[in-house]
N, C-alpha and C positions, 0 to 999 in steps of 0.2 A: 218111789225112786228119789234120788239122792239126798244131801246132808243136811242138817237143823242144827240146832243147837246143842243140847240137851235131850234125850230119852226120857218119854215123859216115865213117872214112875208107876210101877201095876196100881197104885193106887188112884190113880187120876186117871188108870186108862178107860176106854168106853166099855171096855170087858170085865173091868174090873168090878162094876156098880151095876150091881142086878139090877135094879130099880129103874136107871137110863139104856140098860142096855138094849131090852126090845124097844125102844120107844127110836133109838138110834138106828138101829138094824134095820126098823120098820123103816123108818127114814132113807138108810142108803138102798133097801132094796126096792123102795119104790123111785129114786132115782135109776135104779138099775133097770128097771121095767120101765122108764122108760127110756134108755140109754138100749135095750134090747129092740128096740122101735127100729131104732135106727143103726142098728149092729150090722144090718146085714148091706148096707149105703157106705158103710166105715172102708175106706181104703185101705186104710195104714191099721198097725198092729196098735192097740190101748188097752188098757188096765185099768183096774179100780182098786185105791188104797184108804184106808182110815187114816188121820192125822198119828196112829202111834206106827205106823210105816206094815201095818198087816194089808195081805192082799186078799181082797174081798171080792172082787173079781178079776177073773184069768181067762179070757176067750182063747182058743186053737191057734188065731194067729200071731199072738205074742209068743205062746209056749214055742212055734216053730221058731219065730223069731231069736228065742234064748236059750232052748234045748231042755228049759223044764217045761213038766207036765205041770196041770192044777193043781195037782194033791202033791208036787213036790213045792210048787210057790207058796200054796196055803202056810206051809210048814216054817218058811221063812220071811225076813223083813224085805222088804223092796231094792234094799242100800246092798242085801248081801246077795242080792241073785244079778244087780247088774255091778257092781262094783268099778264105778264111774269115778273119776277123780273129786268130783263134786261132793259126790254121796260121801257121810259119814262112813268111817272116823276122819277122814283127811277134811273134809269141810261142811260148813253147815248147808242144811240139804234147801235150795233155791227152790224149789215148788211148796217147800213147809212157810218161807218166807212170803211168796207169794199167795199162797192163800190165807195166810194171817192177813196180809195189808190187800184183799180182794184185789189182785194184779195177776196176769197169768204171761205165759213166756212160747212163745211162737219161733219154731224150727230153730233152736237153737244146735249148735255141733256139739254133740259129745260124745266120745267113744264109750261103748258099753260092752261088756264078754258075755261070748257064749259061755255056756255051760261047760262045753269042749275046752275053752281057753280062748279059743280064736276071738279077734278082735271084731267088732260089728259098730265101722261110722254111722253114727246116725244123728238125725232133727230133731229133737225132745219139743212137743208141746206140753202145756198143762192148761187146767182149769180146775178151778174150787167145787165143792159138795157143799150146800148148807143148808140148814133146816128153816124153818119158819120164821125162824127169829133173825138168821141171817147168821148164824155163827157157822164156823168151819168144820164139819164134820168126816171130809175125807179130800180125795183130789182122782181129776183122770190123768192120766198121762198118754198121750200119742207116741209110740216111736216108729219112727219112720227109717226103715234100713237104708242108709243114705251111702252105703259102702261104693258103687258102683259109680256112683256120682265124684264121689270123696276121690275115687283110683282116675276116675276120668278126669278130674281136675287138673290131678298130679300130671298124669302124662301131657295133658293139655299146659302145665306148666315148664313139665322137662322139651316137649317139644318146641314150646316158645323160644327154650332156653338154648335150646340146637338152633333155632331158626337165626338167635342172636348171634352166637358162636359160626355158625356157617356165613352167613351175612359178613359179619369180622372178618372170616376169613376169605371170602370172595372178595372186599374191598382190598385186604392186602393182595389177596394172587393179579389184582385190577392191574394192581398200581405197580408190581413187578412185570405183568404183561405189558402194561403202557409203556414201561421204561424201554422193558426190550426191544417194544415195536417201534419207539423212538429211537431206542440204537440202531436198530435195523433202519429204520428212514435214513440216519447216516451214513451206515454203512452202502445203502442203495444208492442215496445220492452219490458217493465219494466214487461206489460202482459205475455210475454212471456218467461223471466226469471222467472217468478212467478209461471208459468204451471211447466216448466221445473222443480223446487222443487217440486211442485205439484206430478209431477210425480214420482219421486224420493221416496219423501214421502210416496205417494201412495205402489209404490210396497215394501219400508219398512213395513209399516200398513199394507199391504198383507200378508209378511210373517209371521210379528208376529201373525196375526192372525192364520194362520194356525199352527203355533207352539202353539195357546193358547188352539188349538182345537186337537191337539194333548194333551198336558198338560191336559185336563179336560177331555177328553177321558180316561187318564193311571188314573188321581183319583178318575172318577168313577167306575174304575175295583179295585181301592184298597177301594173303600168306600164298594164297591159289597164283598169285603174279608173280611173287617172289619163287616158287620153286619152280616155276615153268623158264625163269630167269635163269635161274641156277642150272636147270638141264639144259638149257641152251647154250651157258658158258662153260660146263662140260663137254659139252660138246664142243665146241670151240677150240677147246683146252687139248683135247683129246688130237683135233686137226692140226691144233701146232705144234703137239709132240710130235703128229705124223710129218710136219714139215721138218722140224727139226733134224729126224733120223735122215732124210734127204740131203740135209744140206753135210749132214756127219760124213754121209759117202761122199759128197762132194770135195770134202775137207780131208777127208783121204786120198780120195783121187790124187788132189793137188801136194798132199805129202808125198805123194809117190815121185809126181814129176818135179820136183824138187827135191828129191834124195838122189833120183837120174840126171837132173841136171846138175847136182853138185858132184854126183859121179864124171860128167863129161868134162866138168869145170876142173877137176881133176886130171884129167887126162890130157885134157889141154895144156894145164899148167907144164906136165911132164913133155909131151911135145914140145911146148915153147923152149922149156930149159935143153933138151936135145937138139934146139933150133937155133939157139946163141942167141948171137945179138940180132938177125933174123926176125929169131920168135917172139923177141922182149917186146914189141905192142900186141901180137897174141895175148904175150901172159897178161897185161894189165884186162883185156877184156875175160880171160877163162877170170882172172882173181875177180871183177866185178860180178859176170855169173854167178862165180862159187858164193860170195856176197850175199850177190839176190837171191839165189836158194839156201842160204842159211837165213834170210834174213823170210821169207818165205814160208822153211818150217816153222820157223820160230814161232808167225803170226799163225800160219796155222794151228798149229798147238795149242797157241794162247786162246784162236777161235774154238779148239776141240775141248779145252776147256770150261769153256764159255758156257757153251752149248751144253757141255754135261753138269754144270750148275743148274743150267737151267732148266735142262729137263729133272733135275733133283727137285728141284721148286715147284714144278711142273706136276711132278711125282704129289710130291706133300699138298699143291693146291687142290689137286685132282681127290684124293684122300680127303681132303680137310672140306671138299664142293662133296663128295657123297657123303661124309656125317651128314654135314649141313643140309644136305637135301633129305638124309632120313630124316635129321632136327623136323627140318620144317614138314614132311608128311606126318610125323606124330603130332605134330603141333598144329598140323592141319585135322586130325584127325579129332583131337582133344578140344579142339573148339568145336569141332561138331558135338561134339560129346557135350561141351560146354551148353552150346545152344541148347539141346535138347532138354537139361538139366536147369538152364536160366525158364527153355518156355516150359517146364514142369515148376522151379517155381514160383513163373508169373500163374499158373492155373491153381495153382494151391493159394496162394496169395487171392484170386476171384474167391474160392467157396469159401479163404479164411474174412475175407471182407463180406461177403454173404450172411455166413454163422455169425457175424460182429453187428450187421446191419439189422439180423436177427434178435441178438441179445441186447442190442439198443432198444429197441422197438418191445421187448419182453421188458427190459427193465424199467423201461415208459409206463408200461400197464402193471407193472411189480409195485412201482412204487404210487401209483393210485390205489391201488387194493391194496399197501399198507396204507394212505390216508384214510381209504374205508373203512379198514382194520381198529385204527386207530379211535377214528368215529364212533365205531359199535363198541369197542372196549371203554370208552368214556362212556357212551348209554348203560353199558350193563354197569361199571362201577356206580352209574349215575341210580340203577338201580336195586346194586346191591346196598349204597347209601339209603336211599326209601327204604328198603328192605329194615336195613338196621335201627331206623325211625321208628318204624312201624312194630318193628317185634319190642324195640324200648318200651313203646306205647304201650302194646298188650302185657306186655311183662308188668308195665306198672298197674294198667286196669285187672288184671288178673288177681296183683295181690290185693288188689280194694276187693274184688271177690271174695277172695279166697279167704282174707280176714274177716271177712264178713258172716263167710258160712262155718269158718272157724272159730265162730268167737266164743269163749267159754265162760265169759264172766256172767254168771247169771242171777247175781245178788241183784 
């Protein structure tokens, strides 16, 4: 297995020179016997090649390993059944190198094909063959299927490589959470200056209220004085139109004796003047009668006047005292209403300072569990930061592996 320099030519080969050739053979097949010693202690799959790249031995577990049989490796060079970047033609083959300068080469990575095509990672060792004299007359090679190791690497790489990426991205969602949860302590706080007047407020609004229900309480005990006022001065009112209508008769009566005494004051006069000079101080007394009963109707009239103004007023008071008295029963009534509705909302005003007493005391405990919040999100950022440390780390120790198991240069 893989590249050299130069192909030696059939004239230089060990096959080529009857005279070396058993003497050679004899040689690799008594390293082979005892290389069979210990064949069966051999973990890993190995081979046995001559320096012109023939394979002189092919155990089962190689053949599995590359998908040729014996008698198809026999048929070929070592360079064309694994066909390695190393191996010729592409470069001079590292185990030919090494056993010229007695050096050998210990797991190194190189990919080698199956027979199928498919790829097979694996550890190449080697070691030299020489005869008596010390010269180089073949090589073993170890290959070690290192494929499952090679894939596990890998994902142990790409997982690293999520571990880093996830980590990134946990430090940012950190650091968007902490913001938020900082706005939010603002917005909690501001919430909570805002209850805090709330409250304040509230038990202001408390007591006005109860001083309003006080307040409409005392006015409707004077609205309760004023309409019992008012039916009293209807009534009143009522007794002076009754007086009134009395004195009207009276004011007639005296119309009456006054339209009969200016009748008699008349007749007098008429007698006096039948009576000459006789009756002339008659007539000055019937003309003074007649007088005082014109002068009589007259005030009565002016009284019957009077009095039907007054009961016109009397009229319109009386009218104007039953609105007012309905006024004040509706108004008596609408304060009750009132009350009822001031002490509905002094009770609504209790449970709304309750629920407020309540969200005080929540947003008390709200904005401690965001401190908490807050707390733990700086731990987890704290340790999705290690996190991102630590997978750096492996990331970096991983490729000192990984170059390590990969390294191909095997000059």
């Amino acid at each position: 297995m893989f590249a050299f320099s130069k192909k030696s030519s059939s004239s230089n080969s060990i096959f080529s020179k009857p005279k070396k050739v058993d003497s050679k053979r004899k040689n690799i097949r008594t390293k082979i016997a005892e290389l069979e010693g210990i064949k069966s202690a051999m973990p890993d799959p190995y081979y046995v090649r001559d320096m012109d790249y023939n394979i002189v031995f092919w155990p089962q577990s190689i053949a599995k390993l590359t998908g040729y049989s014996e008698e198809e490796a026999k048929k070929l060079k070592c360079y064309e059944i694994f066909k390695a970047k190393v191996c010729p033609p592409h470069s001079q083959c590292p185990t030919q190198h090494c056993i010229t300068v007695k050096q050998f080469l210990r797991d190194v990575a190189v990919d080698v094909y199956h027979k199928n095509g498919d790829t097979v990672h694996s550890l190449v060792s080697n070691s030299g063959i020489y005869d008596e004299s010390g010269n180089p007359i073949g090589a073993v090679e170890v290959v070690k299927d290192n494929t499952l190791v090679q894939e596990t690497m890998n994902s142990i790489g790409e997982t690293i490589k999520k571990i880093d990426f996830v980590s990134d991205s946990l430090n940012a969602v950190m650091k968007k959470v902490l913001h938020s949860s900082q706005r939010v302590d603002e917005n909690a706080s501001e919430s909570l200056s805002s209850i805090k007047k709330g409250v304040e407020t509230g038990y202001s609004v408390s007591g006005k209220a109860g001083e309003s229900s006080k307040y409409a309480t005392s006015v409707q005990e004077n609205m309760k004085n004023i309409n019992e006022s008012m039916k009293f001065s209807v009534d009143k009112v009522s007794a002076l139109k009754s007086k009134l209508e009395t004195i009207t008769k009276f004011i007639n009566v005296i119309q009456e004796i006054s339209a009969k005494t200016n009748f008699l004051a008349i007749n007098a006069s008429i007698e006096a003047a039948h009576a000459g000079e006789v009756g002339r101080g008659f007539k000055v007394v019937a003309d003074g009668v007649k007088e005082l009963s014109k002068n009589s109707q007259e005030s009565a009239l002016s009284i019957k006047e009077t009095i039907q103004e007054i009961k016109e007023l009397i009229k319109e008071a009386t009218t104007s005292m039953n609105v007012t008295e309905k006024d004040i029963e509706s108004g008596t009534n609408t304060i009750s209403e009132l009350l009822v509705f001031v002490g509905e909302i002094a009770g609504s005003i209790k449970e709304l300072m309750s629920m407020i007493q309540t969200i005080e005391s929540t947003a008390g405990t709200t904005s401690e569990v965001i401190e908490e919040q807050n707390s733990s999100v700086t731990e987890v950022s704290n340790v999705g930061h290690e996190l991102s440390e630590i997978a750096k780390k492996l990331t970096h120790e991983f490729d000192v592996v990984f170059k390590a198991i990969q390294h191909v240069d095997m000059g």
